[in-house]
N, C-alpha and C positions, 0 to 999 in steps of 0.2 A: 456879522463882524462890525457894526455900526451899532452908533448909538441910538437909545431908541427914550422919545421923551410921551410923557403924557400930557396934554394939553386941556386944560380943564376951560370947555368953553363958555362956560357961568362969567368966570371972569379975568378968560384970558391969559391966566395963570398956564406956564409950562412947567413940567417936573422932569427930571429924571431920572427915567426906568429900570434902563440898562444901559452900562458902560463896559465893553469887552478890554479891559484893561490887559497892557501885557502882563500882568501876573495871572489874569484872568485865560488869559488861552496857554500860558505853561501847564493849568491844572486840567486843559483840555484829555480826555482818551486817545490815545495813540488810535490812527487807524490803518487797519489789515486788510490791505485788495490783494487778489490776486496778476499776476504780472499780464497787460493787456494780452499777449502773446500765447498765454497758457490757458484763457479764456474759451469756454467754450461759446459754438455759435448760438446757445439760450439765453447768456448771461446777460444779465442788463448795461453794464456798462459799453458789451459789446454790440449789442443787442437795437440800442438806441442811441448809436454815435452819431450818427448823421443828427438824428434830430437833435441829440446834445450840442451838435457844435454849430449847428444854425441859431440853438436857445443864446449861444455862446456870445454868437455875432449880431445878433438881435434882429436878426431876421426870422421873423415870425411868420410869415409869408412861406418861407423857406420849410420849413420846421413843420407847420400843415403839414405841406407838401409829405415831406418826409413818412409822420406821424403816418397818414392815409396809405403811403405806399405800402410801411411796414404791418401794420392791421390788414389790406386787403389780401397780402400776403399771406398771412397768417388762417384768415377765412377759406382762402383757397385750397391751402394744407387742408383745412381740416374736414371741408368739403370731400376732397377724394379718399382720406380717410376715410370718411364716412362709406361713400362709393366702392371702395374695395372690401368693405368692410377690417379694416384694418383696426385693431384696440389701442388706443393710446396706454403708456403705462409710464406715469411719472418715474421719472429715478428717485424722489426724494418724500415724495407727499404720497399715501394712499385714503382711499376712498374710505371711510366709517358711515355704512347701511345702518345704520342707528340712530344716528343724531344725522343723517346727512350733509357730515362735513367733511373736508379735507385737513387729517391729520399728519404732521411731519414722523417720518418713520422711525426717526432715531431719538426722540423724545425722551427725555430725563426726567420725570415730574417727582422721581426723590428728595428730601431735602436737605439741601446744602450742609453739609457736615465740614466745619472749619476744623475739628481734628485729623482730618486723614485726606479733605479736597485741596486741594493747593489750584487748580488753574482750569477755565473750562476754554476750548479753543477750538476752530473747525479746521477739520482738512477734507479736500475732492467733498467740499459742502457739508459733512457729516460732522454734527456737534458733539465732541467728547470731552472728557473730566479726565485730569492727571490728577492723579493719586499719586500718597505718599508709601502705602500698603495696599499695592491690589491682592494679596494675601485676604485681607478683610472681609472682603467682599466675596472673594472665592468660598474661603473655610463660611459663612453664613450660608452661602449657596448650597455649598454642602451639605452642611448641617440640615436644613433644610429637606431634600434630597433623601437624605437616611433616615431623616424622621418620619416621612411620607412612607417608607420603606418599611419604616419596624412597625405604622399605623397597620398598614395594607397585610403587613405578615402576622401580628396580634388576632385582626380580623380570620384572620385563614384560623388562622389554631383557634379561635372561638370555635369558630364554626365547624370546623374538624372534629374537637370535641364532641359537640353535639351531634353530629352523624355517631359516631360512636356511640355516643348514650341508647339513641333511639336504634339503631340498625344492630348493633351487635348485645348479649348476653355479658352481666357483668361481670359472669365467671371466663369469658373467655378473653384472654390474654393474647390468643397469639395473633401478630401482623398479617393482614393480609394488605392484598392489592388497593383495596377501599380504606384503611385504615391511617391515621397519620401519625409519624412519630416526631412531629413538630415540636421542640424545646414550648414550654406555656410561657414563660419570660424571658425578657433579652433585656439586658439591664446595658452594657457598653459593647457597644462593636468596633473592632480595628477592621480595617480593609479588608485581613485575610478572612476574620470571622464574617463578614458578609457575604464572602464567595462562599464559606462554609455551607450558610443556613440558604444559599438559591437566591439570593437579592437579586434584582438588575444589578447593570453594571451603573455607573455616574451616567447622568446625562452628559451630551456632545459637550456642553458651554463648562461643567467641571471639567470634561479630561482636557479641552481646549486649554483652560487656565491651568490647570496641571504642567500641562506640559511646557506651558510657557514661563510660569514659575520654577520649573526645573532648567530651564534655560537661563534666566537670570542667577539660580543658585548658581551655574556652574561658571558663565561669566564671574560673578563675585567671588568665587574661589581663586580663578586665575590671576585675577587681580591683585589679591590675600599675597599669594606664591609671588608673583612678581616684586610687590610692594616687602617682601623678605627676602628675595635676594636682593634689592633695591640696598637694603637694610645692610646685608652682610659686606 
């Protein structure tokens, strides 16, 4: 929050660097803590107050102290972990056997679509993106999802064919239990027509947004009805 000059020791010469002017901290970023109170006992604010508020007082002496207490602490946990064999299991970071790093679990490395991202925010530590259409995202997923589906079913009816060719006589027509009577193309599928031809159903994270998108529909409806007798 101070000014910060460069001092050119050639010849003595002082410049300035930086000036935190108050128009300069209006354009600051708001910032978002958690309320000390709802803090868990990992959290660093809560975590390191003793020795924050020895940094505070300028007692450094102090602040060691502190610092030593809460690190031996810390060794001690992890010691009888170890002794029990107990598994540590981050709530937020998991272990990647590949690159041997520690990657954050909720990770977005999408990018940033200013048509449809409007705000990225954490809550209980998990970083997410409000949308303007989670629609978007869903109906892709989907798509997705069926497409993998009509791959996987195309495959089948090749291959079905081919037993046919080779296993059975080209004069015989009729069905048996080896035989398939798999449609050779599928050009658009509605919902119903997939339970038709034996599809899976949607993975979990489709009917999850399904269903929450049906909840929003029906919110928005009531609202419509209100906002017309509002009207009347």
């Amino acid at each position: 929050d101070g000014e910060v000059h460069i001092n050119e020791l050639k010849n003595g010469n002082a410049e300035m660097f930086w000036n935190p002017t108050s128009e300069v901290r209006k354009q600051r970023l708001k910032r978002h803590i958690v309320l000390f109170e709802e803090q868990t006992d990992f959290e660093s604010e809560r975590l390191w107050q003793h020795v924050t508020s020895a940094i505070n007082k300028g007692d450094q002496h102090k602040a060691t102290q502190e610092k030593f207490v809460l690190e031996e602490e810390q060794r001690n946990t992890a010691r009888e972990r170890r002794e029990n064999g107990t598994e540590w299991k981050p709530l937020l970071f998991r272990h990647d056997a590949t690159t041997n790093e520690w990657r954050y679990k909720y990770e977005d490395l999408r990018p940033w679509d200013p048509l449809n991202d409007i705000a990225q925010f954490e809550k209980n530590g998990i970083l997410q993106t409000m949308e303007r259409h989670l629609s978007t995202r869903m109906s892709n997923h989907k798509t997705t999802c069926i497409n993998n589906q009509i791959t996987r079913h195309k495959r089948s009816a090749k291959d079905c064919r081919r037993r046919k060719t080779s296993d059975q006589p080209s004069n015989h027509s009729q069905n048996t239990e080896s035989s398939c009577s798999t449609p050779e193309s599928v050009q658009e599928l509605s919902d119903d027509d997939g339970k038709y031809l034996g599809f899976e159903s949607l993975c979990a994270q489709c009917g999850k947004e399904m269903n929450h998108l049906k909840e929003i529909h029906s919110a928005v409806l009531s609202l419509q009805r209100a906002q017309q007798d509002i009207h009347r």
